[in-house]
C-alpha positions, 0 to 999 in steps of 0.5 A, spaced: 498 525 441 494 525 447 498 524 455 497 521 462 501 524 466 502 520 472 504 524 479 509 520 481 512 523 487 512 518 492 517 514 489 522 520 491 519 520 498 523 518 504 520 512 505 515 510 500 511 505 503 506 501 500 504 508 496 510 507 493 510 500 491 503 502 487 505 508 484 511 504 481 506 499 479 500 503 476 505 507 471 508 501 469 501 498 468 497 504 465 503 504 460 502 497 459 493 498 457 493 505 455 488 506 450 490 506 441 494 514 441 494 515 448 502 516 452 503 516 459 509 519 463 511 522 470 512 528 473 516 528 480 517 535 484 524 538 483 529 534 487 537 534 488 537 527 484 531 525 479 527 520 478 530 516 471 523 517 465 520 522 469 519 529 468 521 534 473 517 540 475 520 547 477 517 546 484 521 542 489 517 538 494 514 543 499 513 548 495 509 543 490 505 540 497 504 548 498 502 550 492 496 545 492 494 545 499 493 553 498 490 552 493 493 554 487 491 552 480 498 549 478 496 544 473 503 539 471 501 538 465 498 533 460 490 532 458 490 527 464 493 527 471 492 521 476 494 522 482 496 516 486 496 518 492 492 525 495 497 529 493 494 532 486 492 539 482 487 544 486 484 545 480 482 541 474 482 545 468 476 545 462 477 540 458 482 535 463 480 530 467 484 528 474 483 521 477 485 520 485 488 515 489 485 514 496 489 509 499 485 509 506 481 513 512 486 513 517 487 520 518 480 519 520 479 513 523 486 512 527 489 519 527 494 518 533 498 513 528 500 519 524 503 526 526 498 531 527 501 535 521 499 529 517 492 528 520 490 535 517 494 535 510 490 528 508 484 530 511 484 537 507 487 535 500 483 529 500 476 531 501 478 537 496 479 531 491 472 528 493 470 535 491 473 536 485 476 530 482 474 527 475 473 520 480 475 517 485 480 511 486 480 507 492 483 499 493 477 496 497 470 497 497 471 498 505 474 504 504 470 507 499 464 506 504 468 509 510 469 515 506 463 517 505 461 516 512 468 523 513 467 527 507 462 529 502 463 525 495 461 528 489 467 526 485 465 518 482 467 513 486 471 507 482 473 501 487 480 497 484 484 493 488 491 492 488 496 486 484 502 482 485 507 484 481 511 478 478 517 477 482 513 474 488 511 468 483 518 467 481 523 461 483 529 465 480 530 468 487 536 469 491 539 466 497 537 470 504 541 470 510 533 468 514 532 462 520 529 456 517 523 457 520 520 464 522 514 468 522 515 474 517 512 481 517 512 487 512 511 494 511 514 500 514 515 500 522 509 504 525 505 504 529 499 503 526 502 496 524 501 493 529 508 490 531 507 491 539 502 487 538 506 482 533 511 483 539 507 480 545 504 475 540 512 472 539 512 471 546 509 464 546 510 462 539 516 458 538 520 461 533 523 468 531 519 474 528 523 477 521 521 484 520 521 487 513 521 494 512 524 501 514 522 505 520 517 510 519 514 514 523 512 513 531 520 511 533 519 504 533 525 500 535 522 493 534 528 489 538 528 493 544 521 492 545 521 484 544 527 485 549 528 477 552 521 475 550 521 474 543 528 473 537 526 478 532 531 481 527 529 487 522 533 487 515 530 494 513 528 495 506 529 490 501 529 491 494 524 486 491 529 481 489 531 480 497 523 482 498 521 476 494 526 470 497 524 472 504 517 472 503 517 465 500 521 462 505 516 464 510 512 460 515 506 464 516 506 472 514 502 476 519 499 482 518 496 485 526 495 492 522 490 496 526 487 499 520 489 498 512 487 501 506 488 494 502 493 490 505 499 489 499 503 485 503 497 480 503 496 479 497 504 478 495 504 473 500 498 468 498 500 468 491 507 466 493 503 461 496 504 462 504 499 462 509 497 469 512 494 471 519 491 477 519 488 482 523 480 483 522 480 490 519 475 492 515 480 491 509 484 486 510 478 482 511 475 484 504 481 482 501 484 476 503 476 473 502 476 468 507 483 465 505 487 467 511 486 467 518 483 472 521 484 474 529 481 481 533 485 487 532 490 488 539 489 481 541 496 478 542 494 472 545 489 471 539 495 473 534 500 467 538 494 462 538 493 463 530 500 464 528 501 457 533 496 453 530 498 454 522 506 453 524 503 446 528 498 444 522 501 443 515 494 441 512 492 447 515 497 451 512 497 447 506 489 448 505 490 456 507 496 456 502 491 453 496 486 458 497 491 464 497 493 462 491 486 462 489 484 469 491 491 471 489 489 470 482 483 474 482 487 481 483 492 484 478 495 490 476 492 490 469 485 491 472 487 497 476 490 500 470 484 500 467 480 502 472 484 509 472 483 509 465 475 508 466 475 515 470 479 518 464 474 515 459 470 521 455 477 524 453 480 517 451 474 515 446 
């Protein structure tokens, strides 16, 4: 019987980020639209505690990230790899196929937002899967178009954007400790998020900023920087329960992010049926399709003016919320499955 394995190691990262919560979906929906015979699993790196389902390889993490950096043409097994992020075999051996997520261009486009470590690994192993690859993934027409513009591409190039999972629509959710009132942000704490222009914008908003999600890189201490200019609380990682309660009791959700590749907090946020503002980064732009409000990136007064004028008008907020739902409902997880699937399609017919 013929298998898709699903490179699956992010889930096992530190901080697994958005990458991690579209690793986690994707398996589940490839499994959900694999096509008549076909199997899919996962494979992690060799850790101390394993990821339950999946396979373990016999290299641990660094040595894995190594091997395919240099190179070496480890294949994990199976008739089809997808990589969900850059971190995917050297080699394609004849008669398999490999599909590759690109979540975005930042180590190109804002490298200063990421460690210099960081910056050359992503740049090399994802120009090398433009290289190499069967085809290409990547979430937002913004993306693929940039892409072009840093590496050679050769490898087919698909644009499949993200979903919602159902959680963020559901109303069995539980109580949260939150204010009444507070405009929410999501995702991991860094630098090219944007909190320190979210942070200056809460300055002149009249209500406090909750920060979802954990630190990562940049050392980023979120309630020092406010200091006495702005009520901020950060709850750390959630699961998706906690996620889910805090996002639907959220007034507005803001999205400042200097760059992105996608922008998943967006798209849970509309389909939960709350107003967002966003910055105008490319992608963003692209995804919330007009539904959001959009302001210049770093413009902290533009940030506050917009995040003001939905906490003060409830029919804005109400129509934004309407045409979130809207847009939300043109994405879906089920679509990105299949476009993956569509890389894989001459060894699936």
């Amino acid at each position: 019987m013929p298998e898709l394995v699903v490179i699956a190691e992010q889930l096992l990262a530190p901080v697994p980020g958005g990458t991690g919560r579209y690793t986690a979906e994707l398996v589940r929906a490839l499994a959900e639209t694999a096509p008549a015979g076909w199997t899919v699993s996962s494979v992690t790196a060799r850790h101390k505690r394993g990821l339950p389902g999946a396979r373990t390889l016999p290299l641990p993490p660094r040595a894995l990230i190594a091997a395919w950096q240099a190179g070496v043409p480890y294949w994990p097994g199976g008739d089809a790899v997808h990589a969900p992020t850059p971190l995917a075999p050297a080699r394609v051996p004849k008669g398999r196929t490999l599909s590759v997520t690109v979540h975005d261009t930042v180590p190109w486009t804002h490298p200063e937002t990421l460690t210099p470590r960081g910056v050359r690994w992503h740049r090399a192993v994802i120009a090398r899967a433009a290289r190499r690859a069967t085809g290409l993934v990547v979430p937002t027409r913004a993306v693929a178009d940039d892409l072009a513009k840093r590496v050679p591409v050769r490898a087919p190039v698909t644009v499949a954007g993200h979903g919602v999972a159902s959680v963020f629509t559901r109303d069995d959710l539980p109580e949260v400790d939150v204010p009444a009132r507070y405009v929410l942000a999501v995702g991991t704490l860094e630098p090219r998020k944007g909190i320190d222009v979210l942070i200056s914008a809460m300055a002149r908003v009249g209500v406090p900023l909750v920060l979802a999600g954990q630190p990562g890189w940049g050392g980023l201490d979120p309630v020092a920087m406010a200091g006495d200019r702005a009520d901020v609380r950060v709850l750390g990682r959630l699961d998706d329960d906690a996620l889910a309660a805090v996002l639907r009791r959220a007034s507005v959700l803001a999205v400042p992010s200097l760059a992105e590749g996608f922008g998943l907090p967006l798209l849970e946020a509309m389909a939960a049926g709350v107003p967002v503002v966003h910055s105008d980064a490319p992608a963003l732009v692209e995804v919330a399709g007009g539904a959001g409000v959009r302001v210049p990136r770093g413009d902290a007064a533009a940030l506050a003016a917009a995040l003001n004028g939905v906490l003060s008008d409830p029919e804005r907020a109400a129509d934004l919320v309407s045409r979130g739902r809207a847009r939300a409902a043109s994405f879906s997880w089920a679509r990105a499955a299949e476009a993956v699937w569509a890389v894989h399609e001459p060894a699936t017919s």
